[in-house]
C-alpha positions in Angstrom: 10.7 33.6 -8.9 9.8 31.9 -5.7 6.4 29.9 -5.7 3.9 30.5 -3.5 3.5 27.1 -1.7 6.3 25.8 0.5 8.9 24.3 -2.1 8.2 20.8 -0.1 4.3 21.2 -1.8 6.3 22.1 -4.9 9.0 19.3 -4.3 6.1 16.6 -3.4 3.9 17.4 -6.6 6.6 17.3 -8.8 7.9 14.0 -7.5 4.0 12.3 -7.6 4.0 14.0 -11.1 7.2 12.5 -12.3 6.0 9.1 -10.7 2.7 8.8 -13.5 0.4 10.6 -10.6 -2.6 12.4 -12.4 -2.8 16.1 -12.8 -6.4 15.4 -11.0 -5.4 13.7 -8.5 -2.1 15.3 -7.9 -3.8 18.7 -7.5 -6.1 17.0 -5.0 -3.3 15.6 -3.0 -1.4 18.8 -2.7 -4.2 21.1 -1.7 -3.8 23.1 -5.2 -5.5 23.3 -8.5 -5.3 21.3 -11.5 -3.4 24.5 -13.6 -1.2 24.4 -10.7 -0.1 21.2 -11.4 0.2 22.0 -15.1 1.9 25.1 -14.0 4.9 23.4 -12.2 5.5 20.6 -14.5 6.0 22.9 -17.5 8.5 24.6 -15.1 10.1 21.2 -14.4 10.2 20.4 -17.7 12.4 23.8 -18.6 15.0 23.2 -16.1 16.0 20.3 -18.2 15.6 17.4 -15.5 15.5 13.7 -16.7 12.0 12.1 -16.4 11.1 9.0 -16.9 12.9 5.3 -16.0 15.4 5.4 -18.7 17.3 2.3 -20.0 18.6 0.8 -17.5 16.5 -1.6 -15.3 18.0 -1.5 -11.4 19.6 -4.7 -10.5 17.4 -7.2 -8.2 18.1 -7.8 -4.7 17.8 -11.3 -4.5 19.4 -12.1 -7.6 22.4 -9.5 -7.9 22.7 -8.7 -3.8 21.1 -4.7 -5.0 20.4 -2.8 -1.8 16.5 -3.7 -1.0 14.2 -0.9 0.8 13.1 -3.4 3.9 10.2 -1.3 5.6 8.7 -0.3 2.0 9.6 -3.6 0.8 7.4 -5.1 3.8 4.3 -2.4 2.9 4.4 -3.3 -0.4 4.3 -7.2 -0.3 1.3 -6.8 2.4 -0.6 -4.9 -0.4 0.6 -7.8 -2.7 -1.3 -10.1 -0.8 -4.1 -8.3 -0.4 -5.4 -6.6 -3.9 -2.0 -7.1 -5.5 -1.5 -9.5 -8.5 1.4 -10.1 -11.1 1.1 -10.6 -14.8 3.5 -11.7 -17.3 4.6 -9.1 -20.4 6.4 -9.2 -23.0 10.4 -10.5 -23.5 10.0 -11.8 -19.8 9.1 -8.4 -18.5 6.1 -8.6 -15.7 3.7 -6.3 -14.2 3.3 -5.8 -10.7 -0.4 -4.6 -10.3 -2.1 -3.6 -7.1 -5.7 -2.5 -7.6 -7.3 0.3 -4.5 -10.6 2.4 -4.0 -10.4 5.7 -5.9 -11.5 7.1 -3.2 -8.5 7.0 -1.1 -6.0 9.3 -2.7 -3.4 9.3 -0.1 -3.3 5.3 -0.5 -3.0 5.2 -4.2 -0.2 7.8 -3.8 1.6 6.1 -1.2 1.0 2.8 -3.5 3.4 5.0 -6.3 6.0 6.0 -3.9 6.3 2.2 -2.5 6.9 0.8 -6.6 9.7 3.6 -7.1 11.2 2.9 -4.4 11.4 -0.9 -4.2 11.9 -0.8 -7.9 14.6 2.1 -8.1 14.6 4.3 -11.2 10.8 2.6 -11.2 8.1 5.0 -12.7 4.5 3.8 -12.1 1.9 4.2 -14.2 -2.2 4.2 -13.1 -5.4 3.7 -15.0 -9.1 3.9 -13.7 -11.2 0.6 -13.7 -15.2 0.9 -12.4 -14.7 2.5 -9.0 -10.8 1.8 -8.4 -7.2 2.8 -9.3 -5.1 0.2 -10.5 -1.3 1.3 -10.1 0.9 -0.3 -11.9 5.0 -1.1 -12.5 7.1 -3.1 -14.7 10.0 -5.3 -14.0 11.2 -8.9 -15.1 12.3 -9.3 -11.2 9.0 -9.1 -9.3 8.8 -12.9 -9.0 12.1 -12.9 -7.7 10.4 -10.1 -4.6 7.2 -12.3 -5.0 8.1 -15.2 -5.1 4.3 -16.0 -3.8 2.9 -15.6 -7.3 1.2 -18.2 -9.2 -1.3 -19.3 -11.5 -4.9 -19.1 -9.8 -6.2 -17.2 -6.8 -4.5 -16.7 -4.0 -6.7 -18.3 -1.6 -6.8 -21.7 -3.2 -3.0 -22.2 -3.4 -0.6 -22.1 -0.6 0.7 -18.8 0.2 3.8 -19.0 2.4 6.6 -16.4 2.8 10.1 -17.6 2.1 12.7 -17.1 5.2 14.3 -13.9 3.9 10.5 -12.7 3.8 10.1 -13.5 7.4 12.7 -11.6 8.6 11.5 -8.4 7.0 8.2 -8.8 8.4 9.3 -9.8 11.6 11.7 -6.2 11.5 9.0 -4.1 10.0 5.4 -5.8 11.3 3.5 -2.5 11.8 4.5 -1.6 7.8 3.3 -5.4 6.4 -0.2 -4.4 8.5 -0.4 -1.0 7.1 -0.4 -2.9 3.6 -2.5 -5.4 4.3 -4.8 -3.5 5.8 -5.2 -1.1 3.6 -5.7 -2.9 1.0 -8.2 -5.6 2.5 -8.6 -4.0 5.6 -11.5 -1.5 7.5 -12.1 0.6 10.3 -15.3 0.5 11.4 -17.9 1.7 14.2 -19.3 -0.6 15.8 -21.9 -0.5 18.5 -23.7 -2.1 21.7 -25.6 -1.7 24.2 -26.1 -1.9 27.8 -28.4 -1.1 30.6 -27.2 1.7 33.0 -29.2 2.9 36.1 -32.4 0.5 34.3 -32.1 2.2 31.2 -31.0 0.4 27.9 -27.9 2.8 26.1 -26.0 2.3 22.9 -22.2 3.4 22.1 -20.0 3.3 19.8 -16.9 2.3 19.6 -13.8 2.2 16.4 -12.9 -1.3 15.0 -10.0 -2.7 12.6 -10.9 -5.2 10.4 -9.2 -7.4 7.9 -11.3 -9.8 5.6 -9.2 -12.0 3.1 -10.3 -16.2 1.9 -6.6 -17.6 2.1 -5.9 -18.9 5.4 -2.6 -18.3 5.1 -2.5 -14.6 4.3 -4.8 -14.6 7.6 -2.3 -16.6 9.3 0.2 -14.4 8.8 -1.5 -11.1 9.2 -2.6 -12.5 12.7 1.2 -13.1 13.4 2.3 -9.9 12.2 0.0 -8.4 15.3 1.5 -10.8 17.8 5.0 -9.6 16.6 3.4 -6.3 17.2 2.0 -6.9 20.7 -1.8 -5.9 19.1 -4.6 -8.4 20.5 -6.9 -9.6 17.7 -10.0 -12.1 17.7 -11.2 -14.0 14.7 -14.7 -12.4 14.3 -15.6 -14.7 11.2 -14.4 -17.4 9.0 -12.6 -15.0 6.6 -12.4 -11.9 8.9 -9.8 -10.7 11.8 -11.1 -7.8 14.0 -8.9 -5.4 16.4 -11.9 -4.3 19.1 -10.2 -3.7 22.0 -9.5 0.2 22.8 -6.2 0.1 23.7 -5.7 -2.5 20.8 -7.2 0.4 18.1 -5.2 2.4 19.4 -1.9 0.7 19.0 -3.1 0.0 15.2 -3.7 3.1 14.7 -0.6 4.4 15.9 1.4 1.5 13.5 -0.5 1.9 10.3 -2.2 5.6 10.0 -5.6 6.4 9.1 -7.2 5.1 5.7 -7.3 7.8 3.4 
C-alpha cells in the first residue's frame, strides 16, 4: 500500500532513522508526526533490511588508500575544529564527537549524514547534554582523518592541516565554511545609523560571523574565504565578520542558512 508522503519523505526518514536520528526529532525534520515515524520503521523493519554497522569496520583512506568522500570530508573536519573533539575507547577504538545547539535540527541531521558517509557502514548515535546534541561515531581511524587531535584545547596547541588536508579545503572551501561556521559561526543583524535629509535613521543590515580562540583555526577559516573570493574583516581578537552585502550574499549562497 502506497504511503501518503512522497517516498523521498519516506526514503529520507528511514535513512535518518537507521542513522540513530530520534523518533522526535526525525518526525520534526520530515514535517510528520512522531507515530509516523514509528509507523514506517516497523514497516522497515518487516521487509527484512539490515540495520545497523555490522562487523566489519570500512577500511581508512589514509591508511589502506579506501575511497574518501572529499566535500563531506571537508564539512566534517570544519565542524571538527569548531565544537568537534575526539576521545579514546576501548581496544583502540575512538570517538569522534561533535557537540551543536538543539535547536538547529537540520544541522544536527546533516552532522549524521556527514559521519555515515565519511565513515562508510558508520551508524551515529546522539544523546542530549543541557541545551545541545552531541552526535557521535566510532572508529579506531579518526586520528588518522584528524590527525589535528591532541591532548588539551585546541586553542593552546598548534592546529595545522597536513598537506593532503589542504588540498581538500582548497577543492571544496565553501563546504569547510559551512562547517565551521556552523558550528562556531553566526548570522547576525546588525545596525547603524545615518543622517538623511537632517534626520538621524537606523538600518539593518545581515552579518556572518565566526568566533573561535586558536589563531590558527582563524587563520585558516580566513583563507578558506580568500580561496572563496568572500571579503572578511577581523572585527575582534577572536572574531571574523562577513559585513559587506555582496560578501553575505556569496556566504550565503556557499554555506546555506543556519537551521
Amino acid at each position: 500500500m502506497p504511503h501518503v508522503r512522497p517516498q523521498s519523505v519516506v526514503d529520507s526518514a528511514l535513512a535518518a532513522s537507521d542513522a540513530g536520528m530520534r523518533d522526535r526529532d526525525n518526525a520534526r525534520l520530515h514535517g510528520v508526526a512522531v507515530k509516523t515515524i514509528r509507523r514506517w520503521r516497523r514497516l522497515y523493519q518487516r521487509r527484512g533490511l539490515t540495520r545497523g554497522q555490522g562487523h566489519l569496520a570500512p577500511p581508512c583512506p589514509r591508511c589502506d588508500g579506501a575511497p574518501l568522500a572529499q566535500e563531506h570530508y571537508a564539512e566534517l573536519l570544519g565542524w571538527y575544529l569548531g565544537d568537534g573533539y575526539i576521545s579514546a575507547g576501548r581496544r583502540g577504538v575512538f570517538n569522534l564527537h561533535v557537540c551543536n545547539d538543539a535547536q538547529y535540527v537540520a544541522l544536527n541531521a546533516r552532522l549524521i549524514v556527514l559521519m555515515s558517509t565519511v565513515k562508510p557502514t558508520g551508524r551515529p548515535h546522539t544523546r542530549e547534554v543541557p541545551g545541545a546534541i552531541v552526535t557521535t561515531v566510532s572508529w579506531k581511524h579518526w586520528p588518522c582523518l584528524f590527525p589535528q587531535h591532541g591532548p588539551g584545547r585546541k586553542h593552546l596547541r598548534p592546529i595545522v592541516l597536513e598537506s593532503w588536508q589542504t588540498e581538500i579545503v582548497e577543492a571544496f572551501p565553501g563546504a569547510f565554511l559551512r562547517g565551521l561556521f556552523h558550528s562556531d559561526g553566526a548570522r547576525v543583524s546588525n545596525w547603524a545609523t545615518r543622517e538623511v535629509a537632517g534626520e538621524k535613521r537606523r538600518y539593518a543590515y545581515p552579518r556572518w560571523q565566526f568566533s573561535n580562540r586558536s589563531e590558527d583555526i582563524l587563520g585558516l577559516c580566513c583563507a578558506a574565504l580568500d580561496r572563496a573570493e568572500v571579503r572578511w574583516r577581523r572585527s575582534g581578537p577572536w572574531t571574523i565578520s562577513v559585513s559587506r552585502r555582496d560578501a553575505v550574499a556569496r556566504l550565503d549562497n556557499l554555506i546555506g542558512p543556519k537551521e
